[in-house]
C-alpha angles and dihedrals in degrees: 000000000000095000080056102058095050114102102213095038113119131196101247095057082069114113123269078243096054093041090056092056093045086048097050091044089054095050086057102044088059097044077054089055102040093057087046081056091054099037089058089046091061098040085060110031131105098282098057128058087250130247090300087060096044105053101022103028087240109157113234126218095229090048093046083056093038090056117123117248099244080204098074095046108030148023119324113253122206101231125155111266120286092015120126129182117254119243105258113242126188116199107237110268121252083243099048084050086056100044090052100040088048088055093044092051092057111044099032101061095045090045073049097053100046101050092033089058088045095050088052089065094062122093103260124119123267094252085048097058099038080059102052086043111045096043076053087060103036096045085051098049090044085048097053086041090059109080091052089052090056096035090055115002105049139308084240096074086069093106088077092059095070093023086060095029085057102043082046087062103037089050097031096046085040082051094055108036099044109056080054092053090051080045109072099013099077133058116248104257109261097233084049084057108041090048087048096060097041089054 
């Protein structure tokens, strides 16, 4: 913590020991993002009825297409011709909104705070980094607002739910990789050294 509060201190004068624990961390933390990626994908992809369905039961025109002809798995069903039954869609429960945003608001911050401390101690300039963090924190605030804003305010408020989840992955992955690319990239500073073994 020391290392953090002073104001000339830069990231690659760390430890090898420290760096390995950052770099792990990091590894980690886009893995994480990579899977949330995929996860969303798949939330709002063809096969479901899209962030709008999933949150507000709306029904959604690809999934209605998508639908399975329960003729041609199941039992025949004696329906008037070129009617075909309507995917069924439950709204998220207030519960479930909770469980998830509970979760959300305590892991989030503290996976913010970390890289975002880490990423301070890059090079960039200070406008730089007040850019790259706070469009980390807003686009995660907005992204965690977004299904309650589906769920109670309209389907039509689906369009946040990939632009911040986008945004989330573009600042947050930037915010990881590159303080581990200034890591090991750059020589520790020699006074830093040389401080650093006559303490």
């Amino acid at each position: 913590m020391r290392q953090f509060a002073s104001g000339g201190f830069r990231i690659w004068n760390l430890g090898r020991e420290a760096k390995l624990v950052y770099t792990c961390f990091a590894v980690f933390a886009l893995l994480a993002i990579f899977v949330s990626v995929l996860f969303y994908e798949d939330l709002v992809g063809p096969r479901t009825a899209g962030v709008g369905g999933y949150y507000a039961g709306q029904v959604h025109e690809s999934a209605q297409a998508a639908a399975p002809d329960p003729s041609a798995t199941g039992p025949k069903l004696d329906l008037p011709p070129d009617q075909k039954p309507e995917p069924l869609t439950v709204p998220v429960t207030y519960r479930k909104l909770l469980e998830v945003t509970h979760f959300h608001l305590f892991t989030v911050p503290v996976f913010l705070l970390i890289i975002a401390h880490l990423f301070m101690l890059t090079g960039l300039s200070s406008r730089a980094k007040l850019w790259w963090i706070a469009g980390g924190w807003i686009s995660s605030l907005f992204h965690i607002a977004a299904p309650w804003l589906i769920r109670y305010g309209s389907p039509g408020f689906s369009f946040l739910f990939p632009v911040t989840g986008a945004l989330m992955a573009v600042t947050l992955t930037f915010m990881t990789a590159y303080p581990i690319m200034v890591l090991w990239a750059h020589r520790p500073d020699r006074a830093r050294e040389s401080e650093s073994a006559s303490s």
